[in-house]
C-alpha positions in Angstrom: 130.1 116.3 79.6 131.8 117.9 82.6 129.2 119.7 83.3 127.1 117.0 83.5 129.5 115.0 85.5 129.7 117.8 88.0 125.7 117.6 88.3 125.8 114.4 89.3 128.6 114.7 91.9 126.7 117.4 93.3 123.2 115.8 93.2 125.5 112.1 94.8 126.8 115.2 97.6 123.2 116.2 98.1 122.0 113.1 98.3 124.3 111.7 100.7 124.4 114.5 102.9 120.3 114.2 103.3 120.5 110.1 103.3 122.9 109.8 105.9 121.7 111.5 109.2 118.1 109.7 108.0 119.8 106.6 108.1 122.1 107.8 111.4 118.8 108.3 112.9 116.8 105.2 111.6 119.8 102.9 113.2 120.1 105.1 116.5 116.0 104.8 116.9 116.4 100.7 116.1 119.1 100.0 118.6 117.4 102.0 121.0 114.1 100.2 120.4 116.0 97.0 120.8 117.8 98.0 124.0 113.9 98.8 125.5 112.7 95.6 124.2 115.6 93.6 125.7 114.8 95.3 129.2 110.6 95.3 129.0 111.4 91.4 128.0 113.2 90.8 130.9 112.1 93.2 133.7 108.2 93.7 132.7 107.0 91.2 130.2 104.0 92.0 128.9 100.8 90.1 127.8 101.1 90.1 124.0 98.2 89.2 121.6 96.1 91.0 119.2 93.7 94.0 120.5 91.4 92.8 122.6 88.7 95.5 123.3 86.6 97.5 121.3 84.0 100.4 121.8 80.4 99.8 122.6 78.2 102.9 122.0 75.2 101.3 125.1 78.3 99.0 126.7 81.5 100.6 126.9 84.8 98.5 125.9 84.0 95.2 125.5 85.9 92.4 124.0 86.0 92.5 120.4 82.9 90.5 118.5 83.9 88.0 116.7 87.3 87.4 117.4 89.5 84.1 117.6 92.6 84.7 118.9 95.9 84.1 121.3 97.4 85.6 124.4 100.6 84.9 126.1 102.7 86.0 128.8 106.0 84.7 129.5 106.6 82.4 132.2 102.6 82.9 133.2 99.8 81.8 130.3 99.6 81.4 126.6 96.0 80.6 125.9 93.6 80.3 122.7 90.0 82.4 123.1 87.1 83.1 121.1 83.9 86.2 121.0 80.6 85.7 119.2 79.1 88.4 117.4 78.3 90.5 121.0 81.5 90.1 122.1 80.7 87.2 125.0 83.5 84.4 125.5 81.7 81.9 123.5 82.4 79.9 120.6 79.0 80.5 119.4 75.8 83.0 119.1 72.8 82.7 121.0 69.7 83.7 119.3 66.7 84.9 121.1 64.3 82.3 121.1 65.6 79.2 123.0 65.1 75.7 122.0 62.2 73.9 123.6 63.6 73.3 127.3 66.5 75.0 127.5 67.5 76.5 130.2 69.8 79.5 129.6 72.5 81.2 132.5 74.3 84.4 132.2 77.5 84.7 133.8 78.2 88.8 134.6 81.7 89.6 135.9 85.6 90.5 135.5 88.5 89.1 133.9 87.8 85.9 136.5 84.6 85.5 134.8 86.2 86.2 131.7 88.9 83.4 132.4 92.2 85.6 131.9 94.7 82.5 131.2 93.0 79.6 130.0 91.2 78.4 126.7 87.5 78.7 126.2 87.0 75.1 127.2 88.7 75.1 130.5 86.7 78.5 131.8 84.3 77.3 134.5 81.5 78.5 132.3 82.0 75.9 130.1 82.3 73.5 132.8 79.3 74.5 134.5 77.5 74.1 130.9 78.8 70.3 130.5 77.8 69.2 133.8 74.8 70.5 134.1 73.2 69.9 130.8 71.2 66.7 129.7 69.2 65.6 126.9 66.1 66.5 127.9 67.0 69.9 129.6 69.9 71.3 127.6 71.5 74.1 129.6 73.4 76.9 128.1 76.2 79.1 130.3 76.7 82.5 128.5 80.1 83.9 129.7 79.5 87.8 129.9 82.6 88.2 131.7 84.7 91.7 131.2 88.4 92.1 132.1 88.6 95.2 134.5 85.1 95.5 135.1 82.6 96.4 138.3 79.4 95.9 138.8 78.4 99.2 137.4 79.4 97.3 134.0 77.3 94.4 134.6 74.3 96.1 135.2 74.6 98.0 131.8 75.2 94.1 130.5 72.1 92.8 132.1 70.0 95.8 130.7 71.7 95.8 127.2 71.5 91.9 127.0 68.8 90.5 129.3 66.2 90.9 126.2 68.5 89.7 123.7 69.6 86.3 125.4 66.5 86.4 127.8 68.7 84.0 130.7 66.5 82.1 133.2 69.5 82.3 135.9 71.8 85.5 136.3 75.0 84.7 138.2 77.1 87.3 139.3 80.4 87.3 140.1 82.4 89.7 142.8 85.9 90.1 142.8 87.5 92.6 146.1 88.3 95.3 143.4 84.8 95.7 142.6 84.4 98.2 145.3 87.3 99.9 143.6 85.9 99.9 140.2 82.5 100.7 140.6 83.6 104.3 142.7 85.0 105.1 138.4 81.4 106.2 137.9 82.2 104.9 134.5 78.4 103.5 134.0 76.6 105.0 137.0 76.7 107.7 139.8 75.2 107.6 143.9 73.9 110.8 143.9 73.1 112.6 147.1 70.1 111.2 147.7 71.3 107.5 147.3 69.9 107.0 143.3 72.1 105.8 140.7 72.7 108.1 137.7 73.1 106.1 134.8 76.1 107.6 132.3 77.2 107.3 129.1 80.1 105.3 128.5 83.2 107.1 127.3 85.7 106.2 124.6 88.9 108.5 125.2 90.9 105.9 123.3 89.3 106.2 120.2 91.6 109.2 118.5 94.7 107.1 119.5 93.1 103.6 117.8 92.4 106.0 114.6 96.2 107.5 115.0 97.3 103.9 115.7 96.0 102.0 112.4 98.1 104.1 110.2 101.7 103.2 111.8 102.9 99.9 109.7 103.0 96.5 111.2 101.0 97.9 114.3 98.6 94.6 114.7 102.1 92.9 114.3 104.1 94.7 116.7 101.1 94.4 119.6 101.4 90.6 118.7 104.9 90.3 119.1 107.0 93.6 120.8 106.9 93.7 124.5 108.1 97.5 124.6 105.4 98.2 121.9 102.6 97.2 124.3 104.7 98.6 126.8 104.5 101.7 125.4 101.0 101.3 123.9 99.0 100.6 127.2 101.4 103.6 129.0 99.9 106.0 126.7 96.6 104.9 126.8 96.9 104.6 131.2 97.6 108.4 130.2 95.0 109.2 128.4 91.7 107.9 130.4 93.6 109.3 133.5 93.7 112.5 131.8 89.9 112.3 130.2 87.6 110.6 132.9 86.8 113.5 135.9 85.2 110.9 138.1 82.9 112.1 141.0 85.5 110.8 144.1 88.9 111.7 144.4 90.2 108.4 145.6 88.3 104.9 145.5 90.1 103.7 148.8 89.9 106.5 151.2 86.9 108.5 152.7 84.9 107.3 155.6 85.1 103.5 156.5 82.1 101.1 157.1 82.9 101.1 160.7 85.3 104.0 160.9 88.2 102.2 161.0 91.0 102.3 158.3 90.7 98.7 157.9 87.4 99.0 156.6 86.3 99.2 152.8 85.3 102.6 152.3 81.8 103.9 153.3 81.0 105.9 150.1 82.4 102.4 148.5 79.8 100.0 149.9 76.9 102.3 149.6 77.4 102.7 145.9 77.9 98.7 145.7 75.3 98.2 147.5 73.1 100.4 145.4 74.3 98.5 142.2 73.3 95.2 143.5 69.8 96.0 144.3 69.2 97.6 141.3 70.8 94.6 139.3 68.7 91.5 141.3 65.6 93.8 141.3 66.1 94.0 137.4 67.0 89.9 137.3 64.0 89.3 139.6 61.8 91.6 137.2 62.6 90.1 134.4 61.3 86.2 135.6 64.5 85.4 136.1 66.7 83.9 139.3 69.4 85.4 140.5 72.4 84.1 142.5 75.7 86.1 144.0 79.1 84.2 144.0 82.3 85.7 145.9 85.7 85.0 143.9 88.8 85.5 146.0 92.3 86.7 144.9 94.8 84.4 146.2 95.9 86.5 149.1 92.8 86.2 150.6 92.8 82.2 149.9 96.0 82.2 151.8 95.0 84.1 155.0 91.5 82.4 155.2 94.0 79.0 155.4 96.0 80.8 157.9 93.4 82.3 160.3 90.1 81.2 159.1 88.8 85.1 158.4 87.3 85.9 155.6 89.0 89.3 154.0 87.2 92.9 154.8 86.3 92.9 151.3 83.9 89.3 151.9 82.8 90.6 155.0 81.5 94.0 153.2 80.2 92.2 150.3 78.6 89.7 152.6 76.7 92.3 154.7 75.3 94.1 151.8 74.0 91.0 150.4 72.3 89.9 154.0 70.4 93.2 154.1 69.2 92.1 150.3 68.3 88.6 151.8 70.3 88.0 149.1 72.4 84.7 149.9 76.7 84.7 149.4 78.1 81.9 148.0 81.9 81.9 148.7 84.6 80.4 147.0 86.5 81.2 149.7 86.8 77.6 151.9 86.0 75.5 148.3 89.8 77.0 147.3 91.3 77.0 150.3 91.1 73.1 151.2 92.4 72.4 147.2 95.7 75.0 148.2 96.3 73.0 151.4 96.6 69.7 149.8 99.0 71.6 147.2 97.0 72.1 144.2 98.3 75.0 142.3 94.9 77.1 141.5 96.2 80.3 140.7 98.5 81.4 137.8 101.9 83.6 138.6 99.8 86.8 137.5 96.8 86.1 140.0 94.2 84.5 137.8 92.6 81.1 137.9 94.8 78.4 136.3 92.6 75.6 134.7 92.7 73.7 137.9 91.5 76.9 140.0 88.8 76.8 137.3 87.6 73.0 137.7 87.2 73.8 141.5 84.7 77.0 140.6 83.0 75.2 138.5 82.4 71.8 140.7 81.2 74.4 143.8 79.3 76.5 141.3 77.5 73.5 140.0 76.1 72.4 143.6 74.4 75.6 143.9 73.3 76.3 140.4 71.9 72.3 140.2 69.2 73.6 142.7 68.7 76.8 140.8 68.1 75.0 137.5 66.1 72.4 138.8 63.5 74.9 140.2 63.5 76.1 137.1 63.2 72.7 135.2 60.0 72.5 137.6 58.3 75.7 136.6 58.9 74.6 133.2 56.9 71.4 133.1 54.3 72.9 135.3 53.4 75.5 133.0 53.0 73.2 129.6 
């Protein structure tokens, strides 16, 4: 019996000895995890929700297909969204033969497009839709929108959707970071000789989303843990910094379009400029019409009420679309009168608040009215 006693008090002395730093350490890590959510929390709140992207073998990351969901951000949004089966901000799918008379946009662009901050139904895409449709001529506004997208992107949409959805208007929308974006070379190169060089989109993220799925309550922490998106989109900044070798070294430097450093970058505006003849060639092609709206950050709105310029980036923009005889519709002025009689269009992050939206969509539906009602025309001509 003593014996037998003395193996337990050994195996308790074991056991204690090997339970007790694990649990030292299992406390130490929590705190600590507590103390870093306390401080992201209150210094760097971050946008929580479940994952938002996925990866497209012809488009890249795009948003997740079929996906209902929420977003929030302390202080800044909490909105509802929802993906059909491509992945497109819409409640529902669009198949490829239209109903008699329809008349079907595509909306290409960034997180503006998109409508970072607001539900489904206050996006200008779906205010477009409503005004503009009637009972004879239902019109349908497909929101194509990317978060943290360039043109480059929206070129590979129009070619991987345009005979899927088979629009009759393609609206594109330019942000000022486009320049930036579309110098990643993430869906095309300007080669020497001023050709784009299409590329295949990478997925460097994919071993850390296959690492990811196995540690418990991860959908749950990136719904609810500040530090824990925190920490996820740190490591994932890491790793496409790491894995993409893009052809430039830095998007904002290199020669200037009129050599001045207050100039958006030569190299910049070529490649831009490249993309957007090659994407209203490709619109045109296809039968359908194509129109080019400017959306500026709020910066811009405010020195456009302050001096009445137009940012480089417009300007830049602007020029490459004149040599296109491509016309510019800017949302620059429409925004800028609704600021100065104190209407709050932008959220604290810099995105379109629902009112910012409204605006968009009552200038965008001046323009596009004409648009569709050319199209309306070609319709009944040809029956």
């Amino acid at each position: 019996m003593e014996e037998i006693m003395g193996t337990i008090r050994d195996s308790t002395s074991t056991f204690r000895k090997i339970a007790f730093p694990i649990v030292a350490v299992a406390l130490g890590l929590t705190v600590a995890f507590a103390a870093c959510e306390i401080i992201v929390r209150t210094i760097r709140p971050q946008s929580l929700g479940p994952s938002w992207f996925t990866y497209d073998n012809e488009r890249g990351l795009i948003p997740v297909p079929d996906q209902h969901g929420r977003r929030c951000l302390k202080g800044t949004y909490d909105f509802t969204f929802s993906h059909n089966s491509l992945g497109l901000r819409c409640s529902r799918n669009y198949p490829s033969t239209k109903q008699k008379g329809t008349i079907r946009i595509l909306l290409l662009g960034d997180s503006y497009t998109y409508g970072t901050g607001v539900n489904n139904e206050d996006t200008f895409a779906y205010l477009i839709e409503k005004s503009l449709s009637t009972a004879t001529y239902p019109v349908e506004v497909i929101n194509a929108g990317n978060p943290g997208k360039g043109t480059d992107y929206e070129l590979r949409e129009l070619t991987a959707l345009s005979k899927k959805l088979k629009p009759d208007v393609v609206v594109l929308g330019f942000h000022f970071n486009d320049f930036g974006d579309n110098m990643r070379g993430d869906y095309y190169v300007l080669n020497d000789a001023g050709d784009l060089e299409p590329r295949t989109p990478q997925n460097p993220l994919k071993r850390m989303k296959n690492v990811m799925r196995f540690i418990p309550f991860y959908k749950w922490f990136l719904c609810n843990s500040h530090f824990a998106v925190f920490l996820k989109e740190f490591i994932a900044n890491a790793i496409v910094n790491h894995s993409f070798v893009h052809p430039v070294n830095n998007t904002m430097t290199g020669e200037s379009v009129a050599g001045s450093e207050n100039q958006v970058p030569l190299k910049s505006v070529k490649t831009t400029g490249a993309l957007l003849t090659r994407l209203k060639h490709d619109t045109l092609q296809s039968g359908s019409s194509f129109a080019v709206f400017y959306f500026p950050p709020r910066w811009e709105v405010a020195e456009y009420r302050l001096s009445g310029e137009i940012s480089i980036y417009e300007k830049a923009i602007g020029g490459i679309a004149s040599g296109l005889r491509q016309p510019l519709f800017s949302l620059t002025p429409a925004l800028a009168r609704e600021l100065n009689m104190g209407n709050n269009l932008y959220l604290k992050e810099g995105h379109w608040a629902a009112a910012g939206h409204k605006v968009v969509a009552d200038f965008m539906v001046l323009t596009l009215s004409n648009i569709v009602s050319i199209k309306i025309a070609e319709k009944e001509s040809s029956l």
